[in-house]
C-alpha positions in Angstrom: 7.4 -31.1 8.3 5.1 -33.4 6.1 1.7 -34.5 6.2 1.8 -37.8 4.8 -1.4 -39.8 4.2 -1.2 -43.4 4.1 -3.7 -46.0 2.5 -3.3 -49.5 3.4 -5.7 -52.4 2.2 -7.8 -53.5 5.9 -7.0 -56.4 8.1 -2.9 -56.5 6.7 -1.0 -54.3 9.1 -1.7 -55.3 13.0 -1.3 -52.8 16.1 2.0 -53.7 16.0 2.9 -53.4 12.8 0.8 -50.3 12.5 3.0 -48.7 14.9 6.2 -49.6 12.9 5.0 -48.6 9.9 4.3 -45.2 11.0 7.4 -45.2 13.4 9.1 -46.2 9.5 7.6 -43.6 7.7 8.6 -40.9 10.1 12.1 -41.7 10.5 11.6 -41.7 6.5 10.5 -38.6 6.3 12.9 -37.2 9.3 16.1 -38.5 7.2 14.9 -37.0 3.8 13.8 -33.7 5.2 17.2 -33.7 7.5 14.8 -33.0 10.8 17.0 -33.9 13.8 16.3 -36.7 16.4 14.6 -34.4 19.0 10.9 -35.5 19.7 9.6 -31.7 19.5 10.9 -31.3 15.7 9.7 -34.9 15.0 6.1 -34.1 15.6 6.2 -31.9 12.9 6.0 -34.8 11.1 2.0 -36.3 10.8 1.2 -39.9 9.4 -2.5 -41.0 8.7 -3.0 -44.0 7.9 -6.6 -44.9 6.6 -7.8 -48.3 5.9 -9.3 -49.7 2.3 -11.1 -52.4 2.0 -9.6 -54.9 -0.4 -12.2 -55.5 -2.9 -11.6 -51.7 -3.3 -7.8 -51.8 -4.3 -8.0 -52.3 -8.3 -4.8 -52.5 -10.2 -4.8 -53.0 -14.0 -8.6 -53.4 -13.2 -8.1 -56.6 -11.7 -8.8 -57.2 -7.7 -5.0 -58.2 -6.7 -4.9 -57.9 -3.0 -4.7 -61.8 -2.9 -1.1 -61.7 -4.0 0.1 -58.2 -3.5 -0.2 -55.8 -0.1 -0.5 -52.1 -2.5 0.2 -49.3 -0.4 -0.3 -45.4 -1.1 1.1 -42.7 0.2 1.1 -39.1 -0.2 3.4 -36.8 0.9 2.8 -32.8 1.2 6.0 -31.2 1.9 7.0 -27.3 2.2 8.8 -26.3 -1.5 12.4 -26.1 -1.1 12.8 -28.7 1.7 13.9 -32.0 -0.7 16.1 -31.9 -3.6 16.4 -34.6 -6.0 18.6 -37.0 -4.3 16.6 -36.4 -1.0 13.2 -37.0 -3.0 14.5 -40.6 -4.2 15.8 -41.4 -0.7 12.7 -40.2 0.6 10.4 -42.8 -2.0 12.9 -45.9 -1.5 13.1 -45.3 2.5 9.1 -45.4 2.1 8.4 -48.3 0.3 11.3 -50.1 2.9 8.9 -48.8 5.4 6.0 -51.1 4.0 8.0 -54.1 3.4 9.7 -54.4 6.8 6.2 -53.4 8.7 4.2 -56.3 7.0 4.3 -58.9 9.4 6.3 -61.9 8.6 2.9 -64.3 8.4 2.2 -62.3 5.4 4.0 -64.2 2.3 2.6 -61.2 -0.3 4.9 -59.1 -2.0 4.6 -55.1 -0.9 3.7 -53.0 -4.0 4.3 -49.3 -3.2 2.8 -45.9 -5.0 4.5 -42.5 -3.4 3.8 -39.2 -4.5 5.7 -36.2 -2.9 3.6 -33.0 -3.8 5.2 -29.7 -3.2 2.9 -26.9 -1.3 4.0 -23.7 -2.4 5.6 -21.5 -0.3 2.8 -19.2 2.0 0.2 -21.3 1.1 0.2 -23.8 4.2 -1.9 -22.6 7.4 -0.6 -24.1 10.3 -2.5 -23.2 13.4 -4.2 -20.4 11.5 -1.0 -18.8 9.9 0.5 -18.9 6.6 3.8 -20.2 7.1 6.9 -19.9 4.8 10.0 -21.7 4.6 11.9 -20.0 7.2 8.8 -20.9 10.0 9.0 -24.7 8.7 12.8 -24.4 8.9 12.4 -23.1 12.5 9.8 -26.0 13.4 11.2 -28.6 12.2 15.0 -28.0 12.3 15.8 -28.6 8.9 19.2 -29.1 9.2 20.1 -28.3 5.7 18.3 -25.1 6.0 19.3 -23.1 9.2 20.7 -20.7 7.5 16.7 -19.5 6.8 16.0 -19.1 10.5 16.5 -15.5 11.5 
């Protein structure tokens, strides 16, 4: 169940590749977190993407959007959901996301930044609640984590 938020310089990823880089980074997320292939525990899963404009990308203090697409993301995740190898499948599936969503007219080379930040357990409100790992478990479907669910 994360909340990922996505920055992506303007005017590089169409509607349509929009859409599969979002579709991407869900399935991502769903296969890292181990959330099954239902639609109702795949909501659980929010992308927002948000637009920069390029002169506002800056790496090294140089403006390189000319020959690199940089993309940011930042995931929030429940503690306890991803465990090492699940946190590196998690980063390379993401940045795979980017590279196959640029469209093919594009010739730059995807440069990818992922954070996964762990909220702590009872402090995410969801709908006005405090939720813990069991309610995320119960949500989502966590299939590594049934066990939780009373």
């Amino acid at each position: 169940m994360p909340n990922i938020l996505v920055k992506i310089p303007a005017n590089t990823f169409d509607g349509d590749a929009r859409a599969a880089l979002a579709r991407r980074i869900t399935e991502a997320a769903a296969q890292a977190e181990q959330i099954p292939d239902d639609p109702r525990r795949r909501a659980t899963t929010w992308v927002v993407m948000e637009d920069v404009p390029a002169a506002s990308w800056w790496c090294g203090g140089v403006d390189v959007t000319t020959q690199v697409v940089p993309c940011l993301a930042i995931a929030h995740v429940p503690a306890g959901v991803l465990d090492a190898d699940a946190r590196a499948r998690f980063v390379q599936q993401m940045h795979e996301a980017f590279a196959q969503a640029l469209p093919a007219a594009d010739a730059r080379r995807v440069v990818t930044s992922v954070m996964l930040h762990d909220v702590a357990d009872g402090t995410w409100g969801v709908n006005g609640a405090l939720w813990a790992l069991p309610d995320f478990s119960r949500a989502a479907g966590y299939a590594h984590l049934q066990h939780l669910v009373a």
